[in-house]
C-alpha positions in Angstrom: 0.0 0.0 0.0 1.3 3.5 -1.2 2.7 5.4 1.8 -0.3 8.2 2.9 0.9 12.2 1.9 2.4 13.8 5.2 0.1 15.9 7.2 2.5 18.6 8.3 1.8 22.1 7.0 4.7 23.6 7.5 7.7 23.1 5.0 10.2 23.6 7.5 9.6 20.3 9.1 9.3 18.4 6.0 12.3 16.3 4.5 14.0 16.4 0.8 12.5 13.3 0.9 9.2 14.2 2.6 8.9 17.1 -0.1 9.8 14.3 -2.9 7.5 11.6 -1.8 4.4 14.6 -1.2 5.5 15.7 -4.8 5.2 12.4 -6.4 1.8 12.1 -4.6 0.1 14.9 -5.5 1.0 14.3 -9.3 -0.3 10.3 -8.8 -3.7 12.0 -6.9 -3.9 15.4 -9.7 -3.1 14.5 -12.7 -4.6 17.2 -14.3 -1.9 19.8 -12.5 2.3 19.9 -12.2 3.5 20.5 -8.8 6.3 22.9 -7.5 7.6 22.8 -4.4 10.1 25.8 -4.0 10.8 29.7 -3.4 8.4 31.9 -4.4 9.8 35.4 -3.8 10.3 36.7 -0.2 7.6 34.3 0.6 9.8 31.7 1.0 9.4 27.6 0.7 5.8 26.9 -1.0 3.8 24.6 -2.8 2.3 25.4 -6.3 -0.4 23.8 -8.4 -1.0 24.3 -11.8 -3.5 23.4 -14.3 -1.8 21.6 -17.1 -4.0 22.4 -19.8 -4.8 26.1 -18.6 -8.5 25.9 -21.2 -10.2 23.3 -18.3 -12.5 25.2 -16.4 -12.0 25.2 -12.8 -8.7 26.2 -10.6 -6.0 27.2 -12.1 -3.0 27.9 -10.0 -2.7 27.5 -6.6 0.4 29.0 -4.1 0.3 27.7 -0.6 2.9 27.4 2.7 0.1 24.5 3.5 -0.2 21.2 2.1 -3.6 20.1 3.6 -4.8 23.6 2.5 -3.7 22.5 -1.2 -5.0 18.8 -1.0 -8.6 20.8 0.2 -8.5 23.0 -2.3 -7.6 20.8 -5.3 -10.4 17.9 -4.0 -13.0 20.9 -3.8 -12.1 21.7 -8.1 -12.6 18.0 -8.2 -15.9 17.9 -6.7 -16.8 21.1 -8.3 -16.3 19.8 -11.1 -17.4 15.9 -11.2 -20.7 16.5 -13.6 -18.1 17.6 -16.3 -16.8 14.3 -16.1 -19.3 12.4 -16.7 
């Protein structure tokens, strides 16, 4: 069974590997979006979403310091947009 995504919000506490395995998650869980995990001005460390295919309707680019607040917020598009898949 595939190891769970880590629960802790703040990138300080998170590993290379942490980042790496939460990376490889996301873009198993998303495949719709490409995921960043890096600098973003003097905002430091956080994580980005992006829509690949920027014409889909819903969300198209996310920047967070939290990574349940991105996992919410990309399963909320999801729902949101569930009928379209149909």
């Amino acid at each position: 069974m595939a190891k769970e995504l880590p629960t802790l919000s703040d990138l300080t506490d998170l590993s290379q590997d942490e980042i790496a395995h939460a990376l490889g998650w996301l873009h198993t869980h998303y495949p719709d979006f490409r995921f960043l995990c890096g600098p973003v001005g003097w905002l430091g460390q956080r994580w980005t979403a992006e829509r690949i295919n920027s014409l889909d309707p819903g969300l198209h680019t996310l920047i967070t310091a939290n990574l349940d607040e991105l996992r919410d917020e990309l399963d909320a598009d999801k729902g949101r947009h569930v009928h379209d898949q149909e």
